[in-house]
N, C-alpha and C positions, 0 to 999 in steps of 0.2 A: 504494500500500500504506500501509494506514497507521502511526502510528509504534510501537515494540515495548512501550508500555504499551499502548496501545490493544490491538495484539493480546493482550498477554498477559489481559488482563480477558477479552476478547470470548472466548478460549481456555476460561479457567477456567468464563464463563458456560453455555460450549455443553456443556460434561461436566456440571457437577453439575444445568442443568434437565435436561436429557435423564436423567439418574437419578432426578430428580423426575418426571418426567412419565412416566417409566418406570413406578413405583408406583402414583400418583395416576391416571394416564390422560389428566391435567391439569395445570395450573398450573405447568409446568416452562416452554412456550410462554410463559405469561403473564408473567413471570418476565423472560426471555429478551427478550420484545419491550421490555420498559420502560429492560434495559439498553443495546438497540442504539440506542433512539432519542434515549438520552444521549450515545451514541460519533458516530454515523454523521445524514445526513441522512432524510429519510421515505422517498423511493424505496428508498434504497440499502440502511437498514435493512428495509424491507419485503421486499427480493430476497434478502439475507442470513439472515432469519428464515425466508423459505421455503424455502430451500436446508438449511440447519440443520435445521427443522423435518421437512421432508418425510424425511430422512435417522434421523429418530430415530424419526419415526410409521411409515414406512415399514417400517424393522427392527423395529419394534417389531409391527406386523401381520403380517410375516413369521416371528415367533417364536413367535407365536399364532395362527398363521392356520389354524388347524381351527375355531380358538372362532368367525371373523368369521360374522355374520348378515348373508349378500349381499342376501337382499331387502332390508334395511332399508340397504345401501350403494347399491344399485340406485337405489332411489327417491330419498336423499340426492343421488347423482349427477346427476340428473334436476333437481332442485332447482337445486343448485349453476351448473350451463351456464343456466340461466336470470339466476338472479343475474349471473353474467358477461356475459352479452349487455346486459343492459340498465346496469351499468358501463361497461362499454365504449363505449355511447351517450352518456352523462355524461360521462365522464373526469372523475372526480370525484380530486381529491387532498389529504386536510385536512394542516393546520397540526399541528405538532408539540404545543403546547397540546391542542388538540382530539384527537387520539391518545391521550394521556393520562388527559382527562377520559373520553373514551368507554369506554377501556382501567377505567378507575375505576368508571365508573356501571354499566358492564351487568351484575356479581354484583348489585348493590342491587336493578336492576330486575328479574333475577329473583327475587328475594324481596318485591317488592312485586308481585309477580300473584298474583292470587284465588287460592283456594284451590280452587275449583269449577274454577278452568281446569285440565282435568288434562292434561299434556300427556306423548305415550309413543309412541316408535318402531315401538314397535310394533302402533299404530293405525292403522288406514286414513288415507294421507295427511295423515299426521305426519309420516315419514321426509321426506318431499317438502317439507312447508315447512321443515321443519329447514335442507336444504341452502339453500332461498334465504336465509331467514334467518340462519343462521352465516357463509354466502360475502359477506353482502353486509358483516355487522361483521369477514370476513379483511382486507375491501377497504377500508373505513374504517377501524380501529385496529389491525389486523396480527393480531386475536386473536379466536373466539368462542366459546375452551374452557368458559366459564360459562354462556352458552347453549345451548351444545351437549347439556351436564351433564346440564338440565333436562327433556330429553327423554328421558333416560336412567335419570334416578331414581326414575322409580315402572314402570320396564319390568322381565319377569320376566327379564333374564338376571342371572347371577352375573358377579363383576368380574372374570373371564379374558375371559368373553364381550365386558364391557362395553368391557373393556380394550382389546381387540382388534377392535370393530366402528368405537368412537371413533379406534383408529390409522387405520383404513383410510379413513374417510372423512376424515378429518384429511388424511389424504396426499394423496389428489385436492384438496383445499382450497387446500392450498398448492402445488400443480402451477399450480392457474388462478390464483392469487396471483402467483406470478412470472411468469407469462405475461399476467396482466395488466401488473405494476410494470416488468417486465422490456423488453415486447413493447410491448403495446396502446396503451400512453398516450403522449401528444405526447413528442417525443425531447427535448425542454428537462425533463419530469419523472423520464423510465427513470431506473432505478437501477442502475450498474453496479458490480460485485463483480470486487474481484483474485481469480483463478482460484486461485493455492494458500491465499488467506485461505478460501479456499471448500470446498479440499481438507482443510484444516482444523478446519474445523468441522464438515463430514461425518463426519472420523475420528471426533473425540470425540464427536460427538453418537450415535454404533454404539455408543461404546466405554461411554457412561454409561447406555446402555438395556439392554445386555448385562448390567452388571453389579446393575442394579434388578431382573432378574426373580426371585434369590433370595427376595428383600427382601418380593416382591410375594404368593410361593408364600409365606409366613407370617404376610401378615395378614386377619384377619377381614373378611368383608363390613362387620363395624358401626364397624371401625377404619377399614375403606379410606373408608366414606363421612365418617366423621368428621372425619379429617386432610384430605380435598380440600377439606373448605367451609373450614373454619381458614385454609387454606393460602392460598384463594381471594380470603377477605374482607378478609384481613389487608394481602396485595398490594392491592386494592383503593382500600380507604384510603389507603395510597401513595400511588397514582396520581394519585386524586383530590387531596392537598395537595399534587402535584409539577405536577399540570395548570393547579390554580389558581394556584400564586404562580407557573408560567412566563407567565400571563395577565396576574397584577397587574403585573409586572416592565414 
């Protein structure tokens, strides 16, 4: 276990993204993973963040789950177990540096693709590369709510929908997430988690999704898209000057 600053942070972290990611759809995970990779090592924050994680996406589809668009989880899913099989063939597992950076670069590069690439879930086999796509960056930086995003912001649905198709396939994400960090990878890498750190973070992570969906029922489409990129870019940048000078060090 670790010692009661550590929890206490790791505590505070899992209620207020899970209220952010509550709202946003997003950026509460992204958030989350940059503070576990501070406290904890890459395994064991990656089995912690999927536990957390799948606990606040998961309630969080469950409170909206009339809104979810199953073909477009369907297909995602379909995606995803492919991403996973062919990690599983690698056993691929980066540096805490590289977590970082990756966690940094990938809002940038989505805003550096074409403008001609349009890309919407609700395309014929788009859902589908989404999941490889987002599972393979769960599996390298713990996180691919910014890619994720992108698939998502020029689809017809409204943000209850978006909100709630992004939890559900978020949840499977990080189902094969831990069962990759957890299970699949040589036993020198797994990541093990103390069981009531884990009940803990569960709790709160219910407890700050429950309390976002007010918050959520009051803002505008043109707010909600607003605040997630802000929110996105901003961690971003973080990352990227906390990847690099763990690099120069």
């Amino acid at each position: 276990m670790p010692s009661l600053l550590v929890v206490a942070a790791l505590a505070a972290a899992s209620l207020v993204t899970s209220f952010i990611s509550g709202i946003l759809g997003m950026a509460g995970g992204m958030i989350l993973m940059g503070v576990l990779l501070a406290l904890l090592t890459v395994p064991q924050a990656m089995v912690l963040h999927g536990i957390t994680q799948l606990a606040a996406n998961g309630w969080r589809a469950t409170l909206w789950r009339r809104e979810i668009d199953w073909r477009v989880f369907r297909q995602s899913a379909y995606g995803a177990l492919v991403a996973l099989a062919a990690f599983t063939f690698v056993q691929i597992l980066v540096s805490k540096p590289v977590a970082f950076l990756v966690l940094g670069i990938t809002p940038f590069a989505v805003l550096a693709l074409p403008g001609k690439l349009v890309l919407d879930v609700n395309k014929r086999g788009h859902s589908f590369a989404s999941g490889i796509v987002c599972t393979g960056l769960q599996l390298l930086a713990g996180v691919a709510g910014p890619i994720l995003d992108i698939f998502f912001v020029r689809s017809r649905m409204d943000r209850r929908a978006v909100v709630a198709t992004k939890a559900s396939i978020q949840s499977f994400s990080h189902i094969l997430k831990i069962t990759y960090f957890g299970v699949l990878v040589g036993s020198a890498q797994r990541g093990t988690v103390d069981f009531w750190l884990g009940v803990m973070m569960v709790a709160l992570a219910i407890t700050g999704t429950t309390l976002s969906r007010r918050v959520l029922e009051k803002l505008t489409d043109a707010s909600f898209r607003q605040w997630t990129r802000r929110t996105v870019m901003t961690m971003a940048a973080i990352y990227l000057v906390t990847g690099a000078w763990m690099l120069a060090r």
